[in-house]
C-alpha positions as a Markdown table, in Angstrom:
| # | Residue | x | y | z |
|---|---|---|---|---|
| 1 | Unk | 3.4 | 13.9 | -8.8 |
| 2 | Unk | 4.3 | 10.6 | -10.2 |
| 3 | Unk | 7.3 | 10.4 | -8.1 |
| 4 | Unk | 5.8 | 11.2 | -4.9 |
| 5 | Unk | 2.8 | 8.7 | -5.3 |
| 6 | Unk | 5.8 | 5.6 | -5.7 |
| 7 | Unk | 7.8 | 7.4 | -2.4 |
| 8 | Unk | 4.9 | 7.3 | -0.2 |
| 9 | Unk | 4.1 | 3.4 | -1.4 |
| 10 | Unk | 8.3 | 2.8 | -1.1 |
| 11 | Unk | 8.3 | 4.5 | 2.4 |
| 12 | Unk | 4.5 | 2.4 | 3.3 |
| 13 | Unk | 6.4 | -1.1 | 2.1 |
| 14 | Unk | 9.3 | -0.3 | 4.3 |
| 15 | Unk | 7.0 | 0.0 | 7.5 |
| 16 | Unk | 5.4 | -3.2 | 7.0 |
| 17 | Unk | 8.8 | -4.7 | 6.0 |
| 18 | Unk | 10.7 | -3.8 | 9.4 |
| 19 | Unk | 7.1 | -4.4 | 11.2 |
| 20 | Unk | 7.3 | -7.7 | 9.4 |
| 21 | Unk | 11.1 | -8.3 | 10.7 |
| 22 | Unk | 10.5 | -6.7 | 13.9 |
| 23 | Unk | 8.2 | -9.7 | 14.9 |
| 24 | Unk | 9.8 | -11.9 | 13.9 |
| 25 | Unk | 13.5 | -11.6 | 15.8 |
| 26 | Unk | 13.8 | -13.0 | 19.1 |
| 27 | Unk | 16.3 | -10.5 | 20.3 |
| 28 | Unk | 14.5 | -7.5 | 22.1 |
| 29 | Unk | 17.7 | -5.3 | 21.6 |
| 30 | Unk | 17.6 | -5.8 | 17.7 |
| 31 | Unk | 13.7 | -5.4 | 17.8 |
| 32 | Unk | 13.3 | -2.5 | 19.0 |
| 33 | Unk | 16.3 | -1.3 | 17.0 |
| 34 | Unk | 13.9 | -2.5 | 13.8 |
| 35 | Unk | 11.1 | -1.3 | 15.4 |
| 36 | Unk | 12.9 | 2.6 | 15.1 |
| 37 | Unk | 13.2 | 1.8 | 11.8 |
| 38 | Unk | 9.4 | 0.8 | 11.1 |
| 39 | Unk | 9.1 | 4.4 | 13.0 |
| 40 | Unk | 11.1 | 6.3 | 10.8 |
| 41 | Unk | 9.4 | 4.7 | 7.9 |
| 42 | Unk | 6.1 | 5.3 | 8.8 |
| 43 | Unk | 6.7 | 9.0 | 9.7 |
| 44 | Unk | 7.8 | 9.6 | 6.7 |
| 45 | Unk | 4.3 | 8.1 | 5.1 |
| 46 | Unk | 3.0 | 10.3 | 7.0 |
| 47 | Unk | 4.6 | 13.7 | 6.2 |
| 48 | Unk | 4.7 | 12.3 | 2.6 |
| 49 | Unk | 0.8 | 11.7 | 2.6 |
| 50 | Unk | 0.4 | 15.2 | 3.8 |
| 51 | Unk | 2.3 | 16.7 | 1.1 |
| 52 | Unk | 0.2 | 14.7 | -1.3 |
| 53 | Unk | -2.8 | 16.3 | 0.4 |
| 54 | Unk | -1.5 | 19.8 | 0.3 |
| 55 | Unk | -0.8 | 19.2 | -3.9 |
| 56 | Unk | -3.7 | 17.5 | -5.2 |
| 57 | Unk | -6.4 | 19.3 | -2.5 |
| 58 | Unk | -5.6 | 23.3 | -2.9 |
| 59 | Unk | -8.2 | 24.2 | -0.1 |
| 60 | Unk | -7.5 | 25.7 | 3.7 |
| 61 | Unk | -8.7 | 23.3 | 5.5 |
| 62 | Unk | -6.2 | 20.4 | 3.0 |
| 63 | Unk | -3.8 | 22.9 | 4.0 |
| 64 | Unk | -4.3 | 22.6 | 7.4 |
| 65 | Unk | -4.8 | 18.8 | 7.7 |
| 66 | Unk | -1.3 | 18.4 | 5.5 |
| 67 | Unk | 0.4 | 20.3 | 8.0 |
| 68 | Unk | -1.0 | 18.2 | 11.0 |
| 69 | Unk | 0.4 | 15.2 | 8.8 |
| 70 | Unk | 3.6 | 16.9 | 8.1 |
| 71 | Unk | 4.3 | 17.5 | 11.6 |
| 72 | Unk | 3.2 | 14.1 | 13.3 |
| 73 | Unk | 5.0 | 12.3 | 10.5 |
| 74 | Unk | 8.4 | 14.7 | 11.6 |
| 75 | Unk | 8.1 | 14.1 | 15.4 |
| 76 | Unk | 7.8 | 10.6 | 14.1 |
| 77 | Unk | 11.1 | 10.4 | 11.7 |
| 78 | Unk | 12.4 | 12.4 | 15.0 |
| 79 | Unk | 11.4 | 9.7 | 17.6 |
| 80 | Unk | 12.2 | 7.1 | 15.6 |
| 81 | Unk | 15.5 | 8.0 | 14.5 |
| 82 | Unk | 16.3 | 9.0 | 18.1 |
| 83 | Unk | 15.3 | 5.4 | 19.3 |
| 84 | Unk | 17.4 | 3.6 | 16.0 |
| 85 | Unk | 20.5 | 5.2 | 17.2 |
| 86 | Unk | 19.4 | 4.5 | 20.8 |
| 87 | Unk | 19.5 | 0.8 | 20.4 |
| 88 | Unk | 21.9 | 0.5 | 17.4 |
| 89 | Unk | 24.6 | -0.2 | 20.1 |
| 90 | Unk | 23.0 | -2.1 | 22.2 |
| 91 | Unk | 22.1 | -4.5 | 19.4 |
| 92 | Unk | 25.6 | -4.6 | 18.1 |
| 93 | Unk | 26.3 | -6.0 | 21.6 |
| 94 | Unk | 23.5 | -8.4 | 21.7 |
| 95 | Unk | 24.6 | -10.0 | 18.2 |
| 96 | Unk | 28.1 | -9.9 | 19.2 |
| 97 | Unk | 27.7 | -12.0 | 22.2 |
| 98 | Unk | 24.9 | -14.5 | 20.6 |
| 99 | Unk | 28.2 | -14.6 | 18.2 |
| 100 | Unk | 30.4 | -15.5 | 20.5 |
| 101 | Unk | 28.1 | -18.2 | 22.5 |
């Protein structure tokens, strides 16, 4: 139990951390590259909250509310790791040619 508690304060830190970066780049390739990251992170708060829930609570309806968690924190790991690999090029261009200038 332990373990999970520290995961879903790890995964929380790493939300506000690329939120954190996210605001302040100036590139808009780069944030919203970071900003798929900040997604990713916070879906999996999420889904890891909702486990906690279904552990600690052993009712139906803690059931049923982990599994809403579980599944908007997946479509949310799914969106944003569709939208970090997205923009992942597009930001390799963008720092290549603020390189180059």
């Amino acid at each position: 139990m332990p373990i999970l508690v520290v995961s879903i304060v790890i995964s929380l830190t790493f939300y506000f951390f690329y939120k954190f970066k996210s605001a302040r780049t100036r590139k808009p390739m780069e944030k919203k590259w970071i900003s798929g990251k900040s997604s990713i992170a916070l879906g999996l708060f999420v889904a890891l909250f909702g486990v906690y829930l279904s552990v600690v609570y052993q009712a139906p309806l803690a059931y049923v509310i982990a599994a809403i968690f579980v599944i908007i924190g997946g479509i949310s790991i799914w969106g944003g790791y569709k939208m970090y690999a997205f923009y992942l090029p597009h930001a390799i261009r963008e720092a290549e040619s603020s390189q180059k200038a």
